[in-house]
C-alpha positions in Angstrom: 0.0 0.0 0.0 0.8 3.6 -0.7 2.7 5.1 2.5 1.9 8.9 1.8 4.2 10.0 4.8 6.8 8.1 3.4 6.5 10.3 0.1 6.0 13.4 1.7 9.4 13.1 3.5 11.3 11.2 0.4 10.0 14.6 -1.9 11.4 16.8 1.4 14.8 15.2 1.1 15.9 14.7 -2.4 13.9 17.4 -3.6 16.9 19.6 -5.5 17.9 16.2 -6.7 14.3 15.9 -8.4 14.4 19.1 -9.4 18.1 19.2 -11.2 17.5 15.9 -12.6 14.0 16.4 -13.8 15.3 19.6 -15.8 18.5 17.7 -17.8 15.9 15.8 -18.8 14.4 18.5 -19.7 17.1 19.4 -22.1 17.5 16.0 -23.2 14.2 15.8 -24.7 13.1 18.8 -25.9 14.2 20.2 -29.0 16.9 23.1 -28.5 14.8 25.7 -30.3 11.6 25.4 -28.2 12.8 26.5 -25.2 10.7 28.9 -23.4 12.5 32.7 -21.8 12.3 32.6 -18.3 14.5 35.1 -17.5 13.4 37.9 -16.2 16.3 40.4 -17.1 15.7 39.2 -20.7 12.0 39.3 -20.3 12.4 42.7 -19.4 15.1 44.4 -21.0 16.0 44.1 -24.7 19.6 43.0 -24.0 20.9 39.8 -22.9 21.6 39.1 -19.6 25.2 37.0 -18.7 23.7 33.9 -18.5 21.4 33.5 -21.7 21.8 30.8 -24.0 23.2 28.6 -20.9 20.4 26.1 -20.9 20.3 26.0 -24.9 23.6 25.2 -24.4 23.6 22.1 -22.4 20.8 21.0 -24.6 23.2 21.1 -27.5 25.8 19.6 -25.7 23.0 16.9 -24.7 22.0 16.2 -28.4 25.6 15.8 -29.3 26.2 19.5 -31.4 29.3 21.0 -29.4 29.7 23.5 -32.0 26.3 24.7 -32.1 26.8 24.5 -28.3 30.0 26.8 -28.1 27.7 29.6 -30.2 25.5 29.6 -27.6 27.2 30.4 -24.5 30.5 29.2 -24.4 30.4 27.9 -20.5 28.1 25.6 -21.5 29.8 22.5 -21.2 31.3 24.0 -17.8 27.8 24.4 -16.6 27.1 20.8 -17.2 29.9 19.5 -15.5 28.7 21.1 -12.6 25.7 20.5 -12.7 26.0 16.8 -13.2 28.5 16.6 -10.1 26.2 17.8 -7.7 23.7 15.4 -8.8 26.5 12.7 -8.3 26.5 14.5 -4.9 23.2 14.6 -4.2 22.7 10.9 -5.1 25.9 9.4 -2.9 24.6 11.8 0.2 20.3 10.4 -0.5 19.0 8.5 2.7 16.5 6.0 1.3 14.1 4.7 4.1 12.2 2.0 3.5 8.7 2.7 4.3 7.5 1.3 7.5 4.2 -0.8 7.4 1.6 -0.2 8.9 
C-alpha cells in the first residue's frame, strides 16, 4: 500500500535532486529551439543578460552539437559539468528509508 508520509518526506529530502534531474531531462528531450525565456532580465530588457543561451547550451551539448553549443554560451559545457557533479553529490549523500508498514 501507498505510504503517503513516506512520500512526503522522500519529496522533502531529495527534492533539488528531483528538481536538477528532472530539468536535464528536460534538455534532453526537448528540441533546442523550443525553449521557453524565463529570464526575467531578458523578459524585461531588450539585451541579454550574462547567463542566456546557458540552458540551450547544455541541450546542444545533450543532443551531441558542441559546436552549435559553443555559439551559444561558451560555459556551456562547464555548466554541465557542474551541474551533473552535484547530482553525483546529491545521489551518494540520498538516505533512502524504507517505508514502514503499517
Amino acid at each position: 500500500m501507498l505510504n503517503i508520509k513516506f512520500l512526503y518526506y522522500q519529496l522533502k529530502n531529495n527534492f533539488e535532486l528531483i528538481c536538477w534531474s528532472g530539468a536535464l531531462v528536460l534538455l534532453a528531450v526537448c528540441p533546442i529551439n523550443d525553449h521557453i525565456i524565463i529570464c526575467p532580465f531578458r523578459l524585461l530588457s531588450i539585451v541579454d543578460c550574462p547567463g542566456c543561451g546557458i540552458s540551450r547550451s547544455m541541450s546542444s551539448i545533450l543532443h551531441g552539437n558542441f559546436v552549435q553549443s559553443w555559439h551559444y554560451h561558451p560555459l556551456g559545457l562547464f555548466a554541465l559539468i557542474v551541474l551533473l557533479s552535484r547530482i553525483l553529490v546529491l545521489v551518494r549523500s540520498t538516505k533512502i528509508i524504507k517505508p514502514l508498514n503499517q
